[in-house]
N, C-alpha and C positions, 0 to 999 in steps of 0.2 A: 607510693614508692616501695619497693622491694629494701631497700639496703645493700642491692648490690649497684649502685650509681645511676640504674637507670629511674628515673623521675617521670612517671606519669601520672599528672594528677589528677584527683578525683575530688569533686566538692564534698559528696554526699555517702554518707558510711551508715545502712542498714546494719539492726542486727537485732535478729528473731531468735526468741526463746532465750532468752535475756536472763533470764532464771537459772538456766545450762550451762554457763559461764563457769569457769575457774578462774581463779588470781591471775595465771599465765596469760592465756586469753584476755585479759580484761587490762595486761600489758602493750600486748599485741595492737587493741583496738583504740587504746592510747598514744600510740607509738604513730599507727597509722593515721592517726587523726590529730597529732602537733604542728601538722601547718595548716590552723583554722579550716580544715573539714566540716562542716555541720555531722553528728552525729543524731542518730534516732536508735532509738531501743524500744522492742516490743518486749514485754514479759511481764511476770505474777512474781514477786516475793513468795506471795501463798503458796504459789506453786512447785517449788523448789524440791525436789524429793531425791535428786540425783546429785547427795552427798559426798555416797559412797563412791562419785568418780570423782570427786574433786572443785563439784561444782558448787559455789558459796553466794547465796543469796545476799551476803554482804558487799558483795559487787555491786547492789545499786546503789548501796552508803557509797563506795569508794570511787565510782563513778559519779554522784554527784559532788562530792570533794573537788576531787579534778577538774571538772568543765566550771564550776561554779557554780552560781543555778540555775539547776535547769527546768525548764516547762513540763510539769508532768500532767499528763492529760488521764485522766482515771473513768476508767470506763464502770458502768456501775447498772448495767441493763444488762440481768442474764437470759439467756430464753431455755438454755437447755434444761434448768431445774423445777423442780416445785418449790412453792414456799417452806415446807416443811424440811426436803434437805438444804437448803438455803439457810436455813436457820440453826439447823443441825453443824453443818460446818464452820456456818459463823460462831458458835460456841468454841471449836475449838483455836479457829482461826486469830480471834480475839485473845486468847491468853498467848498467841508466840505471838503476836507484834503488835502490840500497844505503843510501841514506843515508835512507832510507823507512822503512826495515824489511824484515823478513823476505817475502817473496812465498811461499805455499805455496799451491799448488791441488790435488787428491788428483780422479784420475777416476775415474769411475764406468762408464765404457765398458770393453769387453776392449778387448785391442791390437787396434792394427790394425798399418797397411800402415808398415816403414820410413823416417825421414825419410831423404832423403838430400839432403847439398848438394854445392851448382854455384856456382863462382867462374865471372862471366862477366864481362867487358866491358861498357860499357852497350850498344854496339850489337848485342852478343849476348843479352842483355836482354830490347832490343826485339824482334828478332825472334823470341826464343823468345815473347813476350808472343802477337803477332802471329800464327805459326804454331801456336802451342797452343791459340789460340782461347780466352785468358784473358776473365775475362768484364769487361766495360768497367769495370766497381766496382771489381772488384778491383786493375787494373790502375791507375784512377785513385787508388783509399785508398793503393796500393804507390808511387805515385810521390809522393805528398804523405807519406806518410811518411818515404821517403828525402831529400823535401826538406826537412822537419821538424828531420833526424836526420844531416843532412849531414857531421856533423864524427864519426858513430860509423863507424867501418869495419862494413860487413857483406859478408852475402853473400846471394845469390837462393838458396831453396831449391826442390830438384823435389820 
């Protein structure tokens, strides 16, 4: 249903990248879904880095509040990584959301190449960014991230 009278129902409410979400939105998909719609969400908490528009991974607290509880199926087979960044990221992954649950991902790749980290300065940052010919995305996901996450000490990894 729209809100302007006319009523077409729908049982079933997708809704991808679930992580993307803002407060507004996650009104919206409540709104839409108070005459018992079944609801599904795909998304990562982890993955949350699109702060800076609004978007708040606390939406999937405030979505399970609302529906009650709900069935959360956790996917935990990665293929795209190695063990080594798998474990790299679960270091950091593990201090934002403990109070989440457990985070396990198991890969399916051999090893690869060792992580290694670099404590830099930001202006050593920048020009590693700069000189290493980081690619524009990543360089911009990495600084919204860190503006996201400002109050976590980290570090840049090579």
């Amino acid at each position: 249903a729209t809100g302007r009278g006319d009523k077409r129902p729908f049982h079933y409410l997708l809704v991808d990248e679930f992580q993307d979400i803002n407060p507004i939105q996650l009104q919206l998909l409540l709104a839409w879904s108070q005459d018992n719609q079944q609801i599904f969400v795909i998304g990562d908490p982890d993955q949350a880095i699109y702060g800076f528009r609004g978007a708040d991974s606390a939406c999937f607290d405030k979505l399970a509040t609302a529906v009650g509880e709900p069935r959360c199926i956790r996917l935990t087979e990665n293929y795209r990584c190695t063990p080594e960044i798998l474990q790299c990221a679960s270091s950091v992954i593990v201090k934002q959301s403990l109070a989440q649950g457990e985070r396990l991902l198991h890969a399916h790749r051999s090893n690869g190449t060792a992580v290694q980290v670099l404590t830099v300065d930001k202006k050593e940052a920048t020009r590693i960014l700069k000189e290493e010919k980081v690619s524009l995305r990543a360089a911009y996901l990495l600084s919204h991230f860190l503006h996201a996450h400002k109050n976590m000490p980290f570090e840049f990894l090579d």
